[in-house]
C-alpha positions in Angstrom: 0.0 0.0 0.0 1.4 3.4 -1.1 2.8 5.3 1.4 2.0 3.1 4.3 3.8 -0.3 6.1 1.7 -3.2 7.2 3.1 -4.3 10.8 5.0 -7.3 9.0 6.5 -5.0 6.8 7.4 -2.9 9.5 8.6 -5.4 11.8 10.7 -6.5 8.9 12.2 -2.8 8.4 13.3 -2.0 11.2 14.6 -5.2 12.0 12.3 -6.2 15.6 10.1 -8.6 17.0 6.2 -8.0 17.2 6.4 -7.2 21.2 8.8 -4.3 20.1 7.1 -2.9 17.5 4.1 -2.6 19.7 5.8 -0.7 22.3 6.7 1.7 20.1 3.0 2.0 18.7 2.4 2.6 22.4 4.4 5.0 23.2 3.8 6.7 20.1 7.1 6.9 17.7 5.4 5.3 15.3 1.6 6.2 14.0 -0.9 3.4 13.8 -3.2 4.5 11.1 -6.8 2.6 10.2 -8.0 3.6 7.0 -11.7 3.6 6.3 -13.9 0.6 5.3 -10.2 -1.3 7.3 -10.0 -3.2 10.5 -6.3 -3.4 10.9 -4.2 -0.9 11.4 -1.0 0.4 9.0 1.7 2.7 9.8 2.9 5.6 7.6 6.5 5.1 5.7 7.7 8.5 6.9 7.6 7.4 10.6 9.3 4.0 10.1 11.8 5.2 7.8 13.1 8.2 9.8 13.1 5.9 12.6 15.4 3.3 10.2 17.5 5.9 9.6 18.1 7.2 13.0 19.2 3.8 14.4 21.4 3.6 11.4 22.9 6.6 12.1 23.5 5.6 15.6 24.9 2.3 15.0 27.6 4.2 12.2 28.8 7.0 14.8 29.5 4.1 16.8 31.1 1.3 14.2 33.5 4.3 12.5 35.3 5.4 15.6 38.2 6.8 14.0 35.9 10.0 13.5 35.5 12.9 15.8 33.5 15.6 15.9 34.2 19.1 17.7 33.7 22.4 18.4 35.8 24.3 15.7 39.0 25.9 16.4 40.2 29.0 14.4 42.7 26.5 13.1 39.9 24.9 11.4 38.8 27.6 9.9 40.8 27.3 6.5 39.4 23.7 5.8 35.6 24.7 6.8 36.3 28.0 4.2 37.3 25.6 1.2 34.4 23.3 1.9 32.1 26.3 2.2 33.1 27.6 -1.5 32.1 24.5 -2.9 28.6 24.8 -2.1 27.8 28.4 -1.6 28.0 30.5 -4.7 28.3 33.6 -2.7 30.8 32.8 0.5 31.9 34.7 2.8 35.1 35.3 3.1 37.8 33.5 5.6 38.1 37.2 7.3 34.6 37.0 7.9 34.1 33.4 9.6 36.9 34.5 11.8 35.3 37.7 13.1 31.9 35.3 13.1 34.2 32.6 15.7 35.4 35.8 18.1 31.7 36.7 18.5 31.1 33.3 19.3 33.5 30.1 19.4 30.6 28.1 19.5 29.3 28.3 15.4 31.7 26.0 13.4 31.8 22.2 14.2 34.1 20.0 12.3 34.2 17.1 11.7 37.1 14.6 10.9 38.1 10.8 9.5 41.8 9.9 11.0 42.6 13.3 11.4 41.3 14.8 8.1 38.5 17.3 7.7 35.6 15.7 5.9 32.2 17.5 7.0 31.8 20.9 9.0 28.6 22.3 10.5 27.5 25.8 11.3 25.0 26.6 13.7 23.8 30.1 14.1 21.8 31.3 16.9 19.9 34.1 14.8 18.5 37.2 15.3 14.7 36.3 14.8 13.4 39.9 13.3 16.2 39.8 11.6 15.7 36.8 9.5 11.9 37.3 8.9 13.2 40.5 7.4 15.1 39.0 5.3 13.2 36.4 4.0 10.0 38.2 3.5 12.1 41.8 2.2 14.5 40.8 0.3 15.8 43.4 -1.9 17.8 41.7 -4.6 16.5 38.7 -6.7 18.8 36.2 -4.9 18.8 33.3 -2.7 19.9 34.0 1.1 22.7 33.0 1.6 25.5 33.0 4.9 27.3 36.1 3.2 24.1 38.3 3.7 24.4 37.4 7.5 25.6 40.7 9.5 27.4 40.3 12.3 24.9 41.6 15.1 22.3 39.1 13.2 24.3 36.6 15.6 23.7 36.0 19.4 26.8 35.1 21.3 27.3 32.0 23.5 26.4 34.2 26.4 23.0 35.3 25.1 21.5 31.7 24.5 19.2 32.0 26.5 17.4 34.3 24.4 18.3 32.4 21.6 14.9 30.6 20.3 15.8 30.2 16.2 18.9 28.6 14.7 20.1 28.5 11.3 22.2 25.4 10.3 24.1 24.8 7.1 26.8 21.6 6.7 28.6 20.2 4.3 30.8 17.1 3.9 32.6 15.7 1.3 31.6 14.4 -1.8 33.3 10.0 -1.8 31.4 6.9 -2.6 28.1 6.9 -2.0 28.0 5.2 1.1 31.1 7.0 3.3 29.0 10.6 2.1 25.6 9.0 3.6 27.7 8.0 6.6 29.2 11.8 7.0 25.7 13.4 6.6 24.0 10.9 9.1 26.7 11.5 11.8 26.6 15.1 10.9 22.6 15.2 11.3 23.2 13.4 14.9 25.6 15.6 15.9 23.9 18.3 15.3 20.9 17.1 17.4 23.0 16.2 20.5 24.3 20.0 20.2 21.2 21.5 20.1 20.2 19.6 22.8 23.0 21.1 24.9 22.3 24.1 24.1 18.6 23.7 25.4 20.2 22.2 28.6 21.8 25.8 29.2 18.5 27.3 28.4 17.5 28.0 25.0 14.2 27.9 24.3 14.8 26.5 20.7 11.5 27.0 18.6 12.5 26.5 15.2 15.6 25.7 12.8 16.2 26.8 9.7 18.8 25.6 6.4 20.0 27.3 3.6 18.7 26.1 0.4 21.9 24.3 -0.5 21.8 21.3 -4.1 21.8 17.7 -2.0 20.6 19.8 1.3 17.5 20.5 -0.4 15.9 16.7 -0.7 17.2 15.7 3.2 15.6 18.8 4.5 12.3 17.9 3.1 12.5 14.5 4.0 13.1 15.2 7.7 9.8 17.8 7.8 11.3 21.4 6.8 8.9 23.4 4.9 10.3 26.1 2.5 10.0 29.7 3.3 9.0 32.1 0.4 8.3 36.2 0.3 4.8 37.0 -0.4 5.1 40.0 -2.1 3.5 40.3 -5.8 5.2 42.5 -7.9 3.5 43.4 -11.2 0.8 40.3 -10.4 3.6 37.8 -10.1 5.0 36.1 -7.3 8.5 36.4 -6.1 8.6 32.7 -6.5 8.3 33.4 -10.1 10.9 35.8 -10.6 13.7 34.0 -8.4 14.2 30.9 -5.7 14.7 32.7 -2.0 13.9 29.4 -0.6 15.0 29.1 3.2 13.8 25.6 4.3 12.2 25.8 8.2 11.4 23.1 10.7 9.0 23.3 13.7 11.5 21.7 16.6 8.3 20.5 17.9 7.4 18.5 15.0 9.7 16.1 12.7 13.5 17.3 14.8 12.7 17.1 18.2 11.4 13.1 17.2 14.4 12.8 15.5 16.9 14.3 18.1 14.8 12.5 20.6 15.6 9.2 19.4 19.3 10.0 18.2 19.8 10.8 21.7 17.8 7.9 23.3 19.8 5.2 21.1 22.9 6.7 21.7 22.3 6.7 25.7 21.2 3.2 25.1 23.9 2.4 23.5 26.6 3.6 25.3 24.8 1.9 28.7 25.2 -1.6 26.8 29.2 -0.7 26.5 29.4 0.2 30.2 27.6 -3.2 30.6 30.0 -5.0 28.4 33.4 -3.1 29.8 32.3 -4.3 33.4 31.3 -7.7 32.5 34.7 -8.0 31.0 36.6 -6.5 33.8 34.8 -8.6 36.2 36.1 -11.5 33.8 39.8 -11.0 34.0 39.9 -10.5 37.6 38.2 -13.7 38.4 41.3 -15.1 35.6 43.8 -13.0 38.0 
């Protein structure tokens, strides 16, 4: 059935008995659906695969060790600029992300395969009139990009608390098919876990936004962003007409905060069962002792 999974089908997809999959009807990750003139229930695609994709993710952060992850250091900077002018056909400059870092060290994030850079993310806690101005005003026929970010646009790692909107934009390099999906899926977790630290020092974090950026474009639809357009009519035509502004947003209470939500709880999970093993097999050698 188009766009739905039977239980079996389910089951099958995500790789878990029937007592498992219930639980997670019950506590409501996934959607149990009855269609009309239908006694059994089905369960949409979009909830099962997202939830497919999260473990996924999970289970690669944890079977490719020899990457890291971390907070950007100025050092950093002249990788995350050459990745940056790959995608962004109006960059900033190198001068620019530096004075972006000494407003706040907390934007860039990095990451790295056995030492070499091979994704970055940026995440901007943005000024939220700010951004509605310039999405709904903008003055040239162009898509937003970070270059069109002014400095005071960005709250500092002291103001987060005030911070409710964040913009994100990442970028990893282009391999075989599989090590890029690998990249992008640690990239997306990562990103979660930060935001969620950033809600544990007290942003109230309402909504996300990307930049409209080639391969972006498809995984930000996927995981529930809706694109942002102006409104004005000029001459009885649309801006949408004239030229692409799309900024892609995402209600954090909708599709991310499910997402992040799970990222973190299989990742928690996950790292319990190592403690579990590590003190099973400590226990082990000293009885051989």
């Amino acid at each position: 059935m188009k766009g739905f999974y039977t239980a079996k089908e389910a089951q099958k997809k995500l790789g878990i008995n029937p007592d498992q999959f219930q639980y997670l009807v019950r506590k409501g990750t996934i959607k149990r659906v009855i269609l009309p003139g239908r006694k059994y229930g089905v369960y949409p695609e979009s909830d099962v695969n997202q939830l497919v994709a999260a473990i996924n993710a999970t289970i690669e952060q944890y079977s490719k060790r020899e990457s890291t992850f971390e907070c950007a250091s100025e050092a950093d900077l002249p990788e995350i600029y050459v990745l940056i002018r790959r995608t962004h056909r109006r960059a900033p400059s190198l001068e620019h992300l530096e004075e972006w870092m000494r407003h706040n060290p907390e934007i860039f994030y990095a990451l790295r395969n056995k030492g070499i850079l091979v994704g970055y993310a940026c995440i901007l806690p943005i000024n939220q009139t700010w951004l509605k101005r310039a999405i709904l005003n903008r003055k040239h026929y162009v898509t937003l990009s970070l270059i069109d970010i002014p400095l005071s646009a960005i709250r500092t790692s002291q103001k987060l608390t005030t911070a409710s909107d964040f913009l994100i934009d990442f970028e990893v390099i282009k391999g075989n098919r599989k090590e890029t999906a690998h990249y992008a899926q640690r990239l997306l977790l990562e990103i979660g876990h930060t935001l969620k630290r950033f809600e544990a020092r007290g942003a109230n974090i309402k909504a996300l936004y990307a930049l409209p950026l080639f391969w972006v474009e498809d995984f930000c639809r996927k995981i529930g962003f809706a694109w942002v357009v102006p409104s004005t009519k000029k001459g009885g035509v649309t801006a949408l007409d004239q030229f692409d502004p799309r900024v892609y947003r995402l209600d954090v209470a909708n599709a991310t905060r499910h997402i992040v939500r799970h990222f973190r709880e299989e990742t928690e999970n996950h790292e319990a069962r190592i403690e579990k093993i590590q003190a099973g097999n400590s226990t082990e050698q000293q009885r051989d002792q």
